[in-house]
N, C-alpha and C positions, 0 to 999 in steps of 0.2 A: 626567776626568769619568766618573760611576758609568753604565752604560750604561742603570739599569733606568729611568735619567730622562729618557733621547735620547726628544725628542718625535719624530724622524723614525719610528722604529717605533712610536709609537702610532697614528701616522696609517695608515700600513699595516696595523696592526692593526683599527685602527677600519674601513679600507673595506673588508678580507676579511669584516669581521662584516655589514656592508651589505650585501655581495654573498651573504653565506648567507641574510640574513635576506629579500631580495629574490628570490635562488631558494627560499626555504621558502614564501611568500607566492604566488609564480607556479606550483611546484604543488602548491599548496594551491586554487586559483584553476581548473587542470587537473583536478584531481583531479573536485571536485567540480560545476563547473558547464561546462565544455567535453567533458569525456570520454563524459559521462551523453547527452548531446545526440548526438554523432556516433556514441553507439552506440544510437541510438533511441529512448531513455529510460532506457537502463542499468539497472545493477543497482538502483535509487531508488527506480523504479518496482515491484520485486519486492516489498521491505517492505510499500510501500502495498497492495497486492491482499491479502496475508496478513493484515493488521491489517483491511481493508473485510471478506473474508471473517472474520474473529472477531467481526467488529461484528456482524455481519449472524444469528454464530449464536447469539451471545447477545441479540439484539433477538428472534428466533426461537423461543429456549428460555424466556425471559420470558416472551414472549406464551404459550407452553403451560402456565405457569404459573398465569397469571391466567385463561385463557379453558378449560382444560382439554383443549387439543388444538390441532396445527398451523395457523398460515393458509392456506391453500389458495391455488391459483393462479398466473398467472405472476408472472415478477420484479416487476410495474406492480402487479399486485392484493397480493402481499405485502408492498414498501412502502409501498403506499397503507396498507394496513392497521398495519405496525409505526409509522410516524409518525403516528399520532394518530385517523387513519379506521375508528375500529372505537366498539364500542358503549358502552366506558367511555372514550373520550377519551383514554387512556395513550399516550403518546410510546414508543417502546420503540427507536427510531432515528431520529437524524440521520444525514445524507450529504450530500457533495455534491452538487450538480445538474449535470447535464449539457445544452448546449444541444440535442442531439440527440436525446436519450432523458430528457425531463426528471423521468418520471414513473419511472423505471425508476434501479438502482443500478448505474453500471458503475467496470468495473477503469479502474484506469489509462491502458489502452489506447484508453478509451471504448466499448468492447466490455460490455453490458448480461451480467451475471452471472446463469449459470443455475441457478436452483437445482429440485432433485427429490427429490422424497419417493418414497422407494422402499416403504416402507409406513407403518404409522400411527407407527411407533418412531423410524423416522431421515431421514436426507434429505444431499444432499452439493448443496455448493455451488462451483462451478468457474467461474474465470476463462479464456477463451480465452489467454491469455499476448500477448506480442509481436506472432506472427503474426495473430492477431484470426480464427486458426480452432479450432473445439473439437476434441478427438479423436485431438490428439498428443502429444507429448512436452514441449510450453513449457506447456502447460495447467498450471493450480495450484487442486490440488481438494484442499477439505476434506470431510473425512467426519464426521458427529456421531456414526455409530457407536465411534468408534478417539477422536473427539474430538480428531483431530489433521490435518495433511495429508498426503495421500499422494499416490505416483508414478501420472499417469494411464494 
């Protein structure tokens, strides 16, 4: 009999593929929804702060746009004003809500995002990071100077 038709090694061959396909699946499963958790929020949470910070400075530079000059005030009175709270109505940001800081934008970490205008030109906007304190090393601050982020 020609061997390549012995059903006995297709069955073996079929459950080695089960078993790959069962550890691809478990971590796949790791990877992305167990690992992220036991390390605090993991790296998943980094994207999102960088993209809320992009959001926030192009809802930012719009508004300078149409009104000819930054909104003023803290994180509560600048999103109050980029979604819709200003004198033409313009939506200039959506975000999510937090139940904590409802009026306010925060990182990921639920940590309210600070933003400062250093003068009438620019302004940086920082996430406290992980640790949920400003002023060190996990922090993720954009500059609209550089238009990029940089090392705090």
């Amino acid at each position: 009999m020609n061997k390549l038709y012995d059903n006995s090694e297709w069955k073996i061959s079929w459950g080695f593929i089960r078993l790959l396909l069962i550890g691809f699946l478990l971590s796949i499963f790791l990877w992305y929804f167990v690992l992220p958790r036991l390390a605090g929020g993991g790296p998943a949470k980094i994207p999102r702060a960088l993209m809320d910070e992009e959001q926030l400075d192009l809802g930012i530079e719009n508004y300078k746009q149409v009104f000819g000059s930054y909104p003023t005030g803290e994180n509560s009175n600048i999103v109050n004003l980029l979604t819709g709270n200003n004198p033409q109505k313009t939506v200039f940001l959506n975000f999510r809500r937090s139940t904590e800081h409802p009026n306010e934008m925060v990182d990921p970490w639920e940590t309210p995002y600070k933003i400062e205008f250093s003068q009438r030109t620019n302004f940086i906007i920082r996430s406290a990071g992980k640790n949920k304190f400003f002023g060190d090393t996990d922090d993720i601050v954009f500059n609209s100077i550089s238009n990029d982020f940089v090392k705090p």
